[in-house]
C-alpha positions in Angstrom: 0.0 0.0 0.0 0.9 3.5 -1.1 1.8 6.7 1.4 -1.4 8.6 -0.4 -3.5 5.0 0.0 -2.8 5.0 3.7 -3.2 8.7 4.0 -6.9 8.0 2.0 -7.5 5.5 5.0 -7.7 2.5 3.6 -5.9 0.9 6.3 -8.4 1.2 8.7 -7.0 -0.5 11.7 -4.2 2.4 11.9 -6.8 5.0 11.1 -6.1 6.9 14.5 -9.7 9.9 14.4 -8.3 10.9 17.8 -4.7 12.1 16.7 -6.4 13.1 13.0 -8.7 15.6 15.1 -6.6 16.8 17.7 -3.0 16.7 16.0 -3.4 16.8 12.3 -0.7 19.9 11.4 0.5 20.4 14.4 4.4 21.0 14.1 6.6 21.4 17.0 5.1 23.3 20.2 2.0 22.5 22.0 0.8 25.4 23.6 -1.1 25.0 26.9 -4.3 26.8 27.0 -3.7 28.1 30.5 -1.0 30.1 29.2 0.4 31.4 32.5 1.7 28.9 35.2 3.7 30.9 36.9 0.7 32.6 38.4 0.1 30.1 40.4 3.4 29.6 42.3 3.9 33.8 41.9 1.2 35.4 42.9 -0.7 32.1 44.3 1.3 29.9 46.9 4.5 32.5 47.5 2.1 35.5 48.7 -1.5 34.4 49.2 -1.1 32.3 53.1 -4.3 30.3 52.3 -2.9 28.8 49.1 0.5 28.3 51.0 -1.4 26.8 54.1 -4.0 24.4 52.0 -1.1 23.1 49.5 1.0 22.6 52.3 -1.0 21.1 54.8 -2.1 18.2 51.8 1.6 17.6 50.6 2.3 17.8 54.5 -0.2 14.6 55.1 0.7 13.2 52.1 4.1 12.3 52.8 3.0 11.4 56.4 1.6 8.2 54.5 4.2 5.4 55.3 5.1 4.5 52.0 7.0 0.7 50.4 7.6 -1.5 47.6 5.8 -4.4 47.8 5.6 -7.2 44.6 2.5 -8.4 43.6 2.2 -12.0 43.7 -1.4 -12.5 42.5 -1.8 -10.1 39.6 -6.0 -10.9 39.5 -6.4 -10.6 43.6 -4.5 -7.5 43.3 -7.0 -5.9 40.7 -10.0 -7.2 42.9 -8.4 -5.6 46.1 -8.1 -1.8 44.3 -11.5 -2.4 42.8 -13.2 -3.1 46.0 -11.2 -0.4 48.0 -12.3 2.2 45.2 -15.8 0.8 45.4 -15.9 1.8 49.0 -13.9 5.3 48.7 -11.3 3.9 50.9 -13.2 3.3 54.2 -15.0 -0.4 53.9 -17.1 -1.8 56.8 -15.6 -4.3 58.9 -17.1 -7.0 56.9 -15.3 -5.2 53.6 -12.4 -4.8 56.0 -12.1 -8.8 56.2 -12.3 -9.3 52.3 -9.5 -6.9 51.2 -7.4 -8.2 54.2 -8.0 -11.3 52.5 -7.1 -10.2 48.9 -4.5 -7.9 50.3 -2.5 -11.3 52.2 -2.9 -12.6 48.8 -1.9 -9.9 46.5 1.0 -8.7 47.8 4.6 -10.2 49.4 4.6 -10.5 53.1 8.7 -9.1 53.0 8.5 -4.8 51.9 11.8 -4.2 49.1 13.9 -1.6 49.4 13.7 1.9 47.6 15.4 1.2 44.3 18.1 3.7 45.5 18.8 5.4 48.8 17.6 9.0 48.1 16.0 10.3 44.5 19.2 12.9 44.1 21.6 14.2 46.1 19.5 17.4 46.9 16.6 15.4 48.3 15.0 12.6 50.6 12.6 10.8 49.4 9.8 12.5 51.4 11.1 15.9 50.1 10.8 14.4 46.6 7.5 13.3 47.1 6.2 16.4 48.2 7.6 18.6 46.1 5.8 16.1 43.2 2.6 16.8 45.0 2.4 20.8 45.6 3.0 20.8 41.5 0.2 18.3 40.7 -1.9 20.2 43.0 -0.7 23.6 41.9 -0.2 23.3 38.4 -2.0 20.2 37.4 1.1 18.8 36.3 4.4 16.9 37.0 7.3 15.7 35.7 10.0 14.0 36.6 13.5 13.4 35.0 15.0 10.3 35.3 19.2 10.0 34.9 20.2 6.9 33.4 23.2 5.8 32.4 23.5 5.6 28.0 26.5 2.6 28.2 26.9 -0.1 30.7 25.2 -2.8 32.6 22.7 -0.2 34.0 22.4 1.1 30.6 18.8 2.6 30.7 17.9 2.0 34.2 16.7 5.1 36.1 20.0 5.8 38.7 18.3 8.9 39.9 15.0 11.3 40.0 14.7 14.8 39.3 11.5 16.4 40.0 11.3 19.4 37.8 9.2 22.8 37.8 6.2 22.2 36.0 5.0 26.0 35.6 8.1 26.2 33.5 7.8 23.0 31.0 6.5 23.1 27.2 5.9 19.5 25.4 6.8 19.4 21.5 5.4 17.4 19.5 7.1 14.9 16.7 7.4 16.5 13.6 7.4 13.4 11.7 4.8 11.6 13.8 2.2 9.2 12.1 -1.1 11.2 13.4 -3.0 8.5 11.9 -1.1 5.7 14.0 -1.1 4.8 17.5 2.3 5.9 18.1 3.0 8.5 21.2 2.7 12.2 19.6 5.4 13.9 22.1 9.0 13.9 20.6 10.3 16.0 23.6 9.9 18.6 26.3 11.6 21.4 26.9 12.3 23.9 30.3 12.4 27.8 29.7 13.9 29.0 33.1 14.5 32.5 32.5 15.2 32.3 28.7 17.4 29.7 29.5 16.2 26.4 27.6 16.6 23.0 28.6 15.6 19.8 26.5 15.0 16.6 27.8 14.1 13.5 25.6 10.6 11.9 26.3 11.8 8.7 27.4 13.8 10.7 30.4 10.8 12.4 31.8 7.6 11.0 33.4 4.6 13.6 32.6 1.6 13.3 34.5 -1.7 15.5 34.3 -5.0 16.2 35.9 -7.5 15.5 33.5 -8.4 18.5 31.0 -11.4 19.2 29.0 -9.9 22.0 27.3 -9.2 19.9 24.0 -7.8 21.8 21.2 -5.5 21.6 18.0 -2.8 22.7 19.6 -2.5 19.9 21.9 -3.6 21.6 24.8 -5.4 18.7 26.5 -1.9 17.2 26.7 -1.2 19.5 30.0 -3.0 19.3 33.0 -5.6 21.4 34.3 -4.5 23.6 37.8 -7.0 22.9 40.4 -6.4 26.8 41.1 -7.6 27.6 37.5 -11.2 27.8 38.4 -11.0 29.8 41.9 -7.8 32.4 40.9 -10.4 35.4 40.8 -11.1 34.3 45.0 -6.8 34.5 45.1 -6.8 37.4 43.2 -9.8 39.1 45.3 -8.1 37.4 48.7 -4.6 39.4 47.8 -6.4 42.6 46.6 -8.2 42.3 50.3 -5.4 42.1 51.9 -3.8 44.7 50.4 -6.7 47.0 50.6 -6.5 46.0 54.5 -3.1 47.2 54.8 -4.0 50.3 52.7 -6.4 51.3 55.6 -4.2 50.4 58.6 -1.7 52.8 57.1 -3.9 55.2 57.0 -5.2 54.5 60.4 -8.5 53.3 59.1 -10.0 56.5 57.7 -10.3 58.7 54.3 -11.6 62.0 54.6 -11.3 65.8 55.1 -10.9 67.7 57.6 -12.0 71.6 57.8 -13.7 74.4 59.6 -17.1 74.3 60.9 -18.6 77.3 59.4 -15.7 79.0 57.9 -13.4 78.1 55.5 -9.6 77.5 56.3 -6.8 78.7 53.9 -4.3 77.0 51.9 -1.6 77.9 54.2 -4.0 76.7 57.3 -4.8 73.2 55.4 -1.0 72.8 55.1 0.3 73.8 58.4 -2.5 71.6 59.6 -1.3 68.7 57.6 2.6 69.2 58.3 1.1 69.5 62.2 0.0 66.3 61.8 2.5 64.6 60.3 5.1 66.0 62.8 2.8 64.3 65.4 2.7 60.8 63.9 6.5 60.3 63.7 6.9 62.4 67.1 8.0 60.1 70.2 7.8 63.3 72.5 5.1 62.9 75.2 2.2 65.0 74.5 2.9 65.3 70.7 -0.1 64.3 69.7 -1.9 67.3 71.1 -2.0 69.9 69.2 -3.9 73.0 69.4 -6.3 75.1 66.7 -8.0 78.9 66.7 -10.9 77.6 65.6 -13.2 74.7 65.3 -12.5 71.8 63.5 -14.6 69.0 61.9 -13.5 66.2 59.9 -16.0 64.3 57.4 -15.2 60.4 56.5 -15.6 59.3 52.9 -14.7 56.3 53.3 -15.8 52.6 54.4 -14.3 51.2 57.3 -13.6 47.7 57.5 -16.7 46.7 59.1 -18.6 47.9 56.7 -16.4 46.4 54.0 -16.7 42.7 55.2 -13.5 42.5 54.4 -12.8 39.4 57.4 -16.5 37.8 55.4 -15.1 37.9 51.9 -11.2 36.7 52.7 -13.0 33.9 54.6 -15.3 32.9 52.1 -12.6 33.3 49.2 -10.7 30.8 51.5 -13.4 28.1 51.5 -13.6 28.3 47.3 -9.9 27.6 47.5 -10.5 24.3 49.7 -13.2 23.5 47.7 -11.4 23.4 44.4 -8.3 22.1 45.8 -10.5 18.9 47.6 -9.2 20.2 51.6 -11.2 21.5 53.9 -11.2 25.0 55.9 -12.1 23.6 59.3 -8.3 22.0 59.1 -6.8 26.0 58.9 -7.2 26.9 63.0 -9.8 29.1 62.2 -12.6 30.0 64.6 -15.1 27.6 62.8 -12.4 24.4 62.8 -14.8 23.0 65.7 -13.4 20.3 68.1 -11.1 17.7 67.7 -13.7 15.0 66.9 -14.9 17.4 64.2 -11.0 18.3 63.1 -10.9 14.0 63.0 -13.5 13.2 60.9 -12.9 16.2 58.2 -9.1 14.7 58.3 -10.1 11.2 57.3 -13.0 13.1 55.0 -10.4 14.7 52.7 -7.7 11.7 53.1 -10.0 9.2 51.7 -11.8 11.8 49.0 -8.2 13.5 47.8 -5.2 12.3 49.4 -5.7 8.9 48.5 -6.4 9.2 45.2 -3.7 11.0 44.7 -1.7 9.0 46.2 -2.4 5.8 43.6 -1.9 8.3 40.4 1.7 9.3 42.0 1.9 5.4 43.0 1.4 4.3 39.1 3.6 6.8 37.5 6.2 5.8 39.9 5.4 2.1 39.3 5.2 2.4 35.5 7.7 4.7 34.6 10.3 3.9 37.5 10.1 0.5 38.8 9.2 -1.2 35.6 12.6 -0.4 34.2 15.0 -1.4 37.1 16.3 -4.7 37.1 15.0 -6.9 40.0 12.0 -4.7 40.4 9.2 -6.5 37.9 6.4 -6.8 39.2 6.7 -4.7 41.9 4.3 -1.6 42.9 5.3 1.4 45.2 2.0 1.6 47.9 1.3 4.5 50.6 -0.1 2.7 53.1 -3.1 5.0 54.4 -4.4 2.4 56.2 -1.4 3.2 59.1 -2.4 6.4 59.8 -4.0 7.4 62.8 -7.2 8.7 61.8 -8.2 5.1 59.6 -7.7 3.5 62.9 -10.9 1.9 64.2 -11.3 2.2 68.4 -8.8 -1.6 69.7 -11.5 -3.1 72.2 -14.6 -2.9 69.9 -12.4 -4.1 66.6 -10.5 -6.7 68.8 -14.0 -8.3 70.0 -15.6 -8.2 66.5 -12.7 -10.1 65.6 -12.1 -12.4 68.4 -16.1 -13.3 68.0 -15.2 -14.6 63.8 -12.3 -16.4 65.1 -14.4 -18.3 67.8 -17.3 -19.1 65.0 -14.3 -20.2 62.7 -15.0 -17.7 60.1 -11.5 -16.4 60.2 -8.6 -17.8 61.3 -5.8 -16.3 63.6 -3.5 -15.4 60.7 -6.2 -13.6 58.9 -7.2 -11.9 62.3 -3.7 -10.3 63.2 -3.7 -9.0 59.7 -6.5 -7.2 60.5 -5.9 -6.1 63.8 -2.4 -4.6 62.2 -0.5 -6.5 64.0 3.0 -8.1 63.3 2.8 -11.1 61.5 4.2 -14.3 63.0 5.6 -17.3 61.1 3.5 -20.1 62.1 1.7 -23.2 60.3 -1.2 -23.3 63.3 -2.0 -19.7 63.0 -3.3 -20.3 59.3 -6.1 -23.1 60.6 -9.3 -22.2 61.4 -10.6 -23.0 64.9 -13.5 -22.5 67.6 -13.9 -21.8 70.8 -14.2 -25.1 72.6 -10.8 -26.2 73.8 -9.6 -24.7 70.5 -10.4 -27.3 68.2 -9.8 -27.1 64.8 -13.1 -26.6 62.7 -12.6 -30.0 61.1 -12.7 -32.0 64.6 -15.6 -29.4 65.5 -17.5 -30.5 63.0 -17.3 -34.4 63.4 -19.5 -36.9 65.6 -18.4 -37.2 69.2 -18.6 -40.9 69.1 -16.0 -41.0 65.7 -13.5 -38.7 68.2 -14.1 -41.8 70.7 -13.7 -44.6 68.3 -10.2 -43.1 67.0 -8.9 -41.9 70.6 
C-alpha cells in the first residue's frame, strides 16, 4: 500500500480519528491553553497564606503516609483488592475490612523491598521528593519527573536517579514526523524555559503526569493538565487585593476624609500647616505630641468605608473556602474560629484523606510504578504503595475491633492469621496460626465438625 493510500485511510486498523482531530498539522510546540503557570506559584502559593497553608498542609499529610515497595504475587487478587477499595472510597465496613485483608494477604509479598536507590538525588529525601511532586500536581496540574540513566553499561537505561522538575516552567513538542493516523506517542520532547534559559529533555527521560483536561484543542492543549487553582484564581486574586486594601487602611489608620472648619473656611496655608502638624505628630515620640492646638473649630468628614462595613474578614473567609473547595481540603483544618473540636478536626481529616489524598496518592503510586520500577532490574512486578491504612485517623477504636474479631475467630470464620492482619499487628511465622478453629478447647473446625462418638472410636 501507497503513502497517499494510507493517508486516503484504507488501512483502517491504523486510522487513529483521535490524533487526525486533535494533532493533524500540528508541528513542533503544543501550547497549553492556560497560558500562564507561573501565576500560580507567583502570585498564588509564595504570597497568598491560604494557598500556601492548603497546598502545604495536603503535601504535609501526604508524605505522612508510610510508603514501600511491595511485589504483587497474584496479579487478578491484586486488581480485585483496588477495585473493591475504590468501590468503597477507601473506608470499607468491617465485613469489607475482612475481604481486602483477605485479597491484600494474597496480593502482595509479606517481605516490603527496598527503595530502588537510597535517596531520589543528592538534593533530596525521598519525602522531600514526594512532596515537592505533590504541591506541582496540586498547583499546576502537572508533573514531571527526569530520570538519569546511564547511556552505556550494565545499567544502561535503568533510572540511577530522579529529578522532580518545575512544572509552571515545562513546554511539550510534538514529533514533527509523527504518524497522526497511528497509534504511536505524539510527544517527541519537552523542553524547560527557566528565564530564557532552555533546557531539553528527551521523552523517554521524563515522566509527565496530568490532571485531567477538558480543554481539547489543535494545539494539543489537552496534553497539559488542568490547575486545580484555574477555576478559583479570581477568589486568590480578590483574597490578595483584600489584603492589600487591609493594609491600605491600617496605614492610613483606618479612615479617608477631610478635615475643615465648621462654618468658615480654612486657607491653603492653614490646610498645610495643619497637615505638616500632623504629620510631625505621627512620627513624634515626645510625650504630648499628639496634642495639638487650633484657633478655631474643626470638623472632619469620612468618605470612606471602614472595614466593618467592607466585610472584608467575610469575603477573605469565604474566598478561603472556594480555594479548599477546588483544591478537595477542607477550611475547618486552617485553625480558624469555625475548625470546631477535635472530633470534628478528626473526621474532616479522614473526609479529605480518603476523597483527595488517596487518590492522589495511587496516580503518584502508578507513574512511579510504570515509569520507574518497571525499568530497574530486580524490580518486575513490583508496585510502590502508601499505606493510608497506618495512619491514625483510619484507625478503628482496639477493644470494639478486637472483639468483633475475636467473636469470627471463635465461629471459625476467620482464622488467627487472617485476624492479626487485620488487627495490624505483626505477622508471626506459624503453620497453626493459618487453621481455622473454635472456641471449645480450640479445636480445629474440622474436629468441631465431626460426631463425638467417631472422636471416641479413634482416641
Amino acid at each position: 500500500m501507497g503513502f497517499w493510500d494510507f493517508l486516503k485511510g484504507n488501512n483502517q486498523t491504523n486510522n487513529n480519528k483521535y490524533n487526525k482531530t486533535f494533532y493533524w498539522g500540528l508541528n513542533g510546540l503544543t501550547n497549553n491553553d492556560d497560558t500562564d503557570l507561573k501565576k500560580y506559584i507567583d502570585d498564588g502559593y509564595n504570597i497568598n497564606g491560604d494557598v500556601f497553608s492548603i497546598v502545604n498542609q495536603m503535601s504535609s499529610k501526604f508524605v505522612s503516609i508510610p510508603f514501600y515497595i511491595k511485589k504483587i504475587e497474584d496479579e487478578e487478587s491484586n486488581k480485585k483488592y483496588n477495585r473493591l477499595l475504590k468501590a468503597t472510597n477507601y473506608n470499607p465496613t468491617f465485613t469489607q475490612k475482612i475481604k481486602t485483608n483477605q485479597l491484600e494477604l494474597k496480593a502482595l509479598s509479606k517481605e516490603d523491598y527496598p527503595m530502588p536507590f537510597e535517596r531520589p538525588n543528592p538534593n533530596q529525601t525521598w519525602e522531600e521528593f514526594f512532596k515537592l511532586t505533590y504541591s506541582f500536581l496540586k498547583m499546576t496540574g502537572n508533573f514531571y519527573w527526569y530520570k538519569l540513566m546511564p547511556e552505556n553499561g550494565i545499567n544502561a537505561g535503568e533510572p540511577q536517579q530522579l529529578y522532580c522538575l518545575p512544572a509552571h516552567l515545562m513546554k511539550i513538542y510534538i514529533r514533527k514526523d509523527a504518524n497522526m493516523l497511528g497509534s504511536e506517542d505524539v510527544i517527541e520532547y519537552f523542553e524547560m524555559d527557566y528565564y530564557n534559559r532552555l533546557t531539553r529533555f528527551e521523552r523517554n527521560e521524563v515522566i509527565h503526569v496530568s490532571i485531567d483536561n477538558p480543554n481539547y484543542g489543535q494545539n494539543g492543549e489537552q496534553l497539559y493538565g488542568q490547575s486545580p487553582l484555574r477555576a478559583v484564581w479570581k477568589n486568590v486574586l480578590a483574597s490578595n487585593k483584600g489584603l492589600d486594601l487591609n493594609i491600605e487602611m491600617l496605614r492610613n489608620a483606618g479612615v479617608f476624609g477631610f478635615i475643615h472648619a465648621k462654618g468658615q473656611n480654612l486657607s491653603d496655608r492653614q490646610q498645610k500647616g495643619l497637615k505638616d502638624r500632623m504629620n510631625e505628630a505621627k512620627v513624634s515620640k515626645e510625650d504630648l505630641s499628639n496634642i495639638m492646638a487650633s484657633s478655631g473649630e474643626l470638623a472632619f468628614t469620612r468618605i470612606s468605608l471602614t472595614s466593618d462595613e467592607l466585610k472584608i474578614f467575610e469575603h477573605l473567609k469565604y474566598n478561603q473556602k472556594m480555594i479548599c473547595n477546588a483544591l478537595g481540603w477542607s477550611d475547618s483544618l486552617l485553625n480558624n474560629d469555625d475548625g470546631g473540636k477535635h472530633d470534628k478536626q478528626e473526621l474532616e481529616l479522614k473526609r479529605v484523606l480518603i476523597n483527595t489524598t488517596v487518590p492522589d496518592s495511587n496516580i503518584i503510586a502508578e507513574a512511579f510504578k510504570q515509569g520507574v520500577l518497571n525499568e530497574i532490574k530486580g524490580y518486575k512486578d513490583t508496585i510502590l504503595l502508601f499505606d493510608y491504612k497506618e495512619l491514625p485517623e483510619m484507625q478503628e477504636d482496639l477493644e470494639t475491633m478486637s472483639k468483633r474479631v475475636v467473636s469470627l475467630v471463635a465461629d471459625g470464620i476467620m482464622n488467627r492469621k487472617e485476624a492479626r492482619f487485620a488487627m495490624r499487628l505483626e505477622e508471626i511465622e506459624d503453620a497453626n496460626l493459618s487453621i481455622f478453629t473454635v472456641k471449645d478447647d480450640i479445636m480445629s473446625l474440622e474436629d468441631a465438625i465431626l460426631p463425638s462418638d467417631d472422636l471416641t472410636l479413634n482416641e
